[in-house]
N, C-alpha and C positions, 0 to 999 in steps of 0.2 A: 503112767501117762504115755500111752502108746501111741495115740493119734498124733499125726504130724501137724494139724495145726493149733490142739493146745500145746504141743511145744514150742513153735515159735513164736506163740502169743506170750504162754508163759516166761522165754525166751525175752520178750520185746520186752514186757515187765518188768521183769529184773535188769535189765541191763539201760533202758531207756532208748534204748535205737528202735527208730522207728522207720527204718529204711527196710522192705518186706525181704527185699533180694538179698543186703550184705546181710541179713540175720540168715536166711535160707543157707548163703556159701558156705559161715560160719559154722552154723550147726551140721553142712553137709561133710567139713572141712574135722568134725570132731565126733563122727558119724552120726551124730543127730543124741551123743551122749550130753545132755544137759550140763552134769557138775563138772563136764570138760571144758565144755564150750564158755559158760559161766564161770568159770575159774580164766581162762582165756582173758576173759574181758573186765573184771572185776577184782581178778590175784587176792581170791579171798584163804592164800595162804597164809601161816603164821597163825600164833595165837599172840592174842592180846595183852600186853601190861597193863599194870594200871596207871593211874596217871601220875605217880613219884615215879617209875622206872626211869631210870638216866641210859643215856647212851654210852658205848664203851667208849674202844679208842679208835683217833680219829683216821680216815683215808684220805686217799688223794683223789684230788678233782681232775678230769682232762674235757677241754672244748670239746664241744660238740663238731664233729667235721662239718659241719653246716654251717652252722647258725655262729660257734664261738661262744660265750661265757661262760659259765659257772653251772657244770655238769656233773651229776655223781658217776664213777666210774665203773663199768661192771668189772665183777668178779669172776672166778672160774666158778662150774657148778651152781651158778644160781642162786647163791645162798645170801642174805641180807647182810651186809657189808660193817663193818663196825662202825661208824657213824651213826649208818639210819637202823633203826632193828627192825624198819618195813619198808618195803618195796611196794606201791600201789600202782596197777596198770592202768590210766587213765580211759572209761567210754569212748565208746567215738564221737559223742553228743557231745562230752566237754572238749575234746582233741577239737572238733568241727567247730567250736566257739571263740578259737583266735582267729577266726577271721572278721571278729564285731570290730579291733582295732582299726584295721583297712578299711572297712567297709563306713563305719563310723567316719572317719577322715574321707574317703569318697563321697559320704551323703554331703559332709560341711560343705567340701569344698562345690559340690554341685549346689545346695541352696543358696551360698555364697553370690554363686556365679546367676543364680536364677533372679536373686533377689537384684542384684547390680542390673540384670535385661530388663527384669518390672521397673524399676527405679528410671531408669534412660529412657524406657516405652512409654512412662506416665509423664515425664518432661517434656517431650514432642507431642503429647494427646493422644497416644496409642495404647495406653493402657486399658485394661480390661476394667470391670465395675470393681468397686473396692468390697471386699468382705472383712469380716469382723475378727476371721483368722484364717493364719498361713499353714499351707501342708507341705513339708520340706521332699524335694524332688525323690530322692533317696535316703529310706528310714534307714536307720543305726538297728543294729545284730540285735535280737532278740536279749542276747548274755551282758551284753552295754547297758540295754534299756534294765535289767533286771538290777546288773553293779549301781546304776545312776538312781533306779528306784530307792535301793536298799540305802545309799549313802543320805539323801535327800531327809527321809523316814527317821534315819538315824541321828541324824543332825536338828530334828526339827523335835525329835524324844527326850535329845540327851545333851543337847548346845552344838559348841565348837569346840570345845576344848577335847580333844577324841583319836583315835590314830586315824591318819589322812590312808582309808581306803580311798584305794586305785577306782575312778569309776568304769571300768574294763572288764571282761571274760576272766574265766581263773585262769585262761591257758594265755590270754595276753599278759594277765599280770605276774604270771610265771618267766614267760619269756622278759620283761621288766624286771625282774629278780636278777634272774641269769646275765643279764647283760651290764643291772648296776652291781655285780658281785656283792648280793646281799642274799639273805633267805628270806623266804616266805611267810609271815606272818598271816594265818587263816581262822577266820572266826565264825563260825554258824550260830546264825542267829536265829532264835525259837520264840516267837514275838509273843506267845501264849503260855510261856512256861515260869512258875513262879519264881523261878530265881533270877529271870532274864532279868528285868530292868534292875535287882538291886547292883547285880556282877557290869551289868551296862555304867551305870550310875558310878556307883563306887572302885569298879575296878578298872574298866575301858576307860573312861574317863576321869582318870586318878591321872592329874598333871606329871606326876614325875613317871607314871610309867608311859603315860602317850608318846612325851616326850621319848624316852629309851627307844620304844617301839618306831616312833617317824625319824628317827638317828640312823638303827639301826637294822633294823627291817623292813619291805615291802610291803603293806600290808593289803587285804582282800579280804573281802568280809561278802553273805549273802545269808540271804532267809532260805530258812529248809522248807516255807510254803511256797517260792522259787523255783524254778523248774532247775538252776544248776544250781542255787543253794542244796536243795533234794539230792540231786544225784552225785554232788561230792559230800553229802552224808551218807549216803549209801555205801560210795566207792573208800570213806575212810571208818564207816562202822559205825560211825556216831550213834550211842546210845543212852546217854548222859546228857544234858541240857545243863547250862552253858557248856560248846566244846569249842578249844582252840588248837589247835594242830600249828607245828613247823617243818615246811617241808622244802625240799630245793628240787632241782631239775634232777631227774636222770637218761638213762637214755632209751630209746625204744618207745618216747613217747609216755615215759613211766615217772612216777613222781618218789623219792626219798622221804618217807615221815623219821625226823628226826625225834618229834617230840608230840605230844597230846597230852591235852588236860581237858576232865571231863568232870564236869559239876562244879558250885561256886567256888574263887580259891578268890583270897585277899589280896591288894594289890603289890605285896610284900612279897606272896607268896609264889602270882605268878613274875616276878619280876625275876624273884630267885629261879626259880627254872629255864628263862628267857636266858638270864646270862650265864647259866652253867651252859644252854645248850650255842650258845655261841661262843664262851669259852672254847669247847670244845672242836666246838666248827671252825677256830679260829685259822688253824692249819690250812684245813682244806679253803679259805676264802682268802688266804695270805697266798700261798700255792698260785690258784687261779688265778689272785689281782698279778704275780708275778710272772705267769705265765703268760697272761696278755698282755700285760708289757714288753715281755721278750716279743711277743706276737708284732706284738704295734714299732718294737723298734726295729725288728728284721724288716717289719714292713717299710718303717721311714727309710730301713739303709739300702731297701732293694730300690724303691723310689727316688733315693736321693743317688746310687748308681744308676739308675734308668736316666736320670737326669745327668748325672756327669756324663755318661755315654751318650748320650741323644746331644747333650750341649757338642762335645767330641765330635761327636760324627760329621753334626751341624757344621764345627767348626774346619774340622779336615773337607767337607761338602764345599764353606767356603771359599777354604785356599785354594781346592782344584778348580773352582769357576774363576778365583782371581788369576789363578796358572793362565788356565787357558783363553781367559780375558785376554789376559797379558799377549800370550801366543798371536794371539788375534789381532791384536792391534799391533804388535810387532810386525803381523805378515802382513795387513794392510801397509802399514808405515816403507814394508820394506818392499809394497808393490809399488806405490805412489811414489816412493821415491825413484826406483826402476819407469815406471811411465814416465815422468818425470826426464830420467836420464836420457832417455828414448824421445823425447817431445825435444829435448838440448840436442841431441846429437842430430837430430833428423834436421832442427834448425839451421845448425852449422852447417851442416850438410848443404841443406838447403840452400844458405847465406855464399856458401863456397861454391856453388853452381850460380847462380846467381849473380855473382862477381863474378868468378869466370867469362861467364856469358857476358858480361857490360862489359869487360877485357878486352874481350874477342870483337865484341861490337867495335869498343874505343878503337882497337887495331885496326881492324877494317877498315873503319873510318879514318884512318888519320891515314893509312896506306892510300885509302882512296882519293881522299885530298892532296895527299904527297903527288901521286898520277896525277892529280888533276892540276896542278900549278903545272906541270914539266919541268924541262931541265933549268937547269938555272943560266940567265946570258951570260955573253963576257959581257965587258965594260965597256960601254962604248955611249954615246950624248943623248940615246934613248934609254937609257938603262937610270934606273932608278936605284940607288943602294938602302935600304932602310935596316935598321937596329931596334932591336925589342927589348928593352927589359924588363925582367920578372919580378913579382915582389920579393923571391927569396933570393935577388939581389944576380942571377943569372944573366947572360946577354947571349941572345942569338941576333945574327947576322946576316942577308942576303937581298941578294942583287933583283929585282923586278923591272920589266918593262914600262916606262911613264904611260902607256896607254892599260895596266894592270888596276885591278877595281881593290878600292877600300878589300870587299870583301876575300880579296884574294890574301890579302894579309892574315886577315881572319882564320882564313884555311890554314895558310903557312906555321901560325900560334898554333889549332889544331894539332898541324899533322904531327908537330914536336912531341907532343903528349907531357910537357911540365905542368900542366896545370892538373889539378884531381876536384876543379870546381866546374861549371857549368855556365856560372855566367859572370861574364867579365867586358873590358872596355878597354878600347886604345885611346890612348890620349896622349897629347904633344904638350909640351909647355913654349913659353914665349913667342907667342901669345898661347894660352893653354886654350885647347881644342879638343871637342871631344867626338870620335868620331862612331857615332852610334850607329843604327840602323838606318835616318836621314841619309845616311851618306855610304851607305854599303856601293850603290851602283858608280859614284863616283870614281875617276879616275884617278890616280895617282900626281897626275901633273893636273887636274881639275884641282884635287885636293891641293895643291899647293906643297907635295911632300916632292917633288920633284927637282933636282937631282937626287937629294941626298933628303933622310929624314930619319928621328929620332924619338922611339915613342916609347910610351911605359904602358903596363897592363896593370888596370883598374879592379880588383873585384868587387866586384857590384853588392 
């Protein structure tokens, strides 16, 4: 087969990739040797057991640096690990078919959302005409609708009583495996072959082993008339009708067969094989569930240190803005009181110029009044003597001319400076007389204080 495109046709055949380019790199990548390139994609090494072959002894599992769960580990030299006695490289066609998971959950959630606009556009009268059915915005993976077919077919042949297949991709119900740390229960189903429905009937549906089976494993079932039913028969050999396979993740995109059974077996018999081969596995799935636990508790304690430190940080964060709160308002507190101080001093300041000033005025004036009476006479039959007292029980004394005015009195109280009030009154007793502003121009012998007279100061 010399020609380059029976081989990549040939190529496309065997392998199911229908992608023209990645078969081209592939087979350009294996010089265009067929059983290289094909072995590549298919790992059709190893020979076959038959279906009593048991597994040796058991290995250990490590997470996938990715993804995390329940991964077979490789080996040095490539040699099939004692657990699984095969190693299968998964097509790119089944690889390509975990994305029916997501995509599936994308379509829901977009019909969802589409059916909730029709529903609100037909309550205001915007809806479109009604039809007799719905087409959902975004269809579900080709490998979903194939799982969804299969299970539906299968339920409506053989009851409910059944193991609960995954309606999902092999490679999503893989990744479901791996992540509930269980193994892979895998069933090909041959809807044409005479032993299908009695091993359906009598054994798939044998209550105590469904039950075993939905306890203990994940289970994934498809028809080999199926496009991925087909090409995980191809990729695990299947040549036998009824076949059921147990397989786990491994890595590189590769899958672990623990176990296979090929042609009818009784529900005794596969049950017996189911728990030797999980006995065995028991290690490797105790391992893993304990390793992710380590996983998940390094995780809560690195978390739950992120958190005591972020609380920490938060809280040293607080006390510096309480610090400098605090600074803050201390240095306000200790301007305001400084303004403050400064508002007091400048007052008194102010208050003591101010007085000063009404002082110096008072002085003035009371000198200038002192000038303005002159000297004082002697005694003689024009000369008036009069006496003043204070209310703080003081007496001043002095002599005026009987032709001198009330108001000259006035001045004379002035010039003394005893008084620290502003307004006040002389006043005489027997007969009490008061001698206000009426009588400023009056004379002293007008007044009637003449010779001699004695008066008290009133404040007003």
């Amino acid at each position: 087969m010399g020609d380059v495109a029976d081989k990549l046709a040939y190529f496309q055949a065997i392998t199911g990739l229908e992608d023209a380019d990645l078969c081209t790199e592939i087979l350009s990548a294996h010089n265009w040797d067929l059983e290289s390139a094909i072995s590549s994609i298919t790992a059709t090494d190893g020979s076959r057991p038959s279906s009593t072959d048991a597994s040796a002894a058991p290995t250990t599992a490590n997470p996938d640096d990715r993804d995390g769960g329940l991964v077979l580990a490789p080996n040095g030299g490539n040699q099939p690990p004692g657990l699984a006695w095969k190693v299968v490289t998964l097509p790119f066609s089944i690889i390509s078919g975990s994305l029916g998971l997501i995509s599936g959950a994308i379509g829901f959630g977009l019909w969802a959302a589409g059916g909730v606009l029709s529903y609100s556009l037909g309550m205001v009268g915007l809806g479109g005409t009604s039809r007799g059915g719905t087409t959902p915005l975004v269809t579900i993976s080709p490998a979903v609708s194939e799982a969804m077919d299969f299970v539906a077919s299968f339920e409506l042949d053989f009851g409910r009583v059944r193991p609960h297949f995954v309606t999902e991709g092999f490679m999503d119900a893989l990744q479901r495996s791996r992540h509930e740390y269980k193994l892979l229960f895998v069933y090909l189903h041959s809807p044409e072959h005479p032993d299908t429905p009695a091993f359906c009937d009598g054994t798939l549906c044998n209550e105590m082993l469904a039950a075993f089976l939905n306890e203990n494993f994940v289970s994934w079932g498809g028809s080999v008339k199926a496009s991925e039913g087909f090409k995980m028969s191809n990729s695990l050999k299947a040549s036998r009708y009824p076949f059921c396979a147990v397989v786990m993740a491994a890595t590189n995109q590769r899958i672990a067969l623990l176990q296979q059974v090929e042609g009818p077996k009784s529900p005794e018999e596969l049950l017996t094989l189911l728990q030797r081969v999980l006995e065995e596995s028991a290690p490797v799935l105790v391992s893993a569930r304990v390793e992710a636990e380590e996983r998940r508790t390094n995780i809560r304690l690195r978390e739950e240190q992120d958190a005591a430190y972020q609380a920490a940080l938060e809280a040293d964060q607080a006390r510096e803005r309480q610090r400098k709160e605090e600074e803050e308002r201390l240095e306000r507190e200790a301007a305001e009181a400084e303004r403050k101080r400064k508002e007091e001093e400048e007052a008194r300041e102010r208050a003591a110029r101010e007085a000063a000033e009404r002082e110096a005025e008072l002085a003035k004036m009371r000198e200038a009044k002192a000038l303005a009476l002159g000297p004082e006479p002697e005694k003689g039959p024009d000369v008036t003597q009069v006496l003043v007292r204070f209310p703080s029980g003081d007496r001043k004394g002095r002599r005026f001319h009987c032709t001198a005015t009330i108001q000259s009195l006035y001045d004379y109280v002035d010039s003394l400076g005893c008084l620290d009030v502003n307004g006040y009154t002389l006043v005489s007793n027997f007969p009490r007389t008061v001698y206000g502003e009426d009588k400023l121009s009056s004379s002293l012998k007008e007044a009637g204080l003449h010779p001699q007279a004695s008066l008290f100061v009133e404040i007003k």
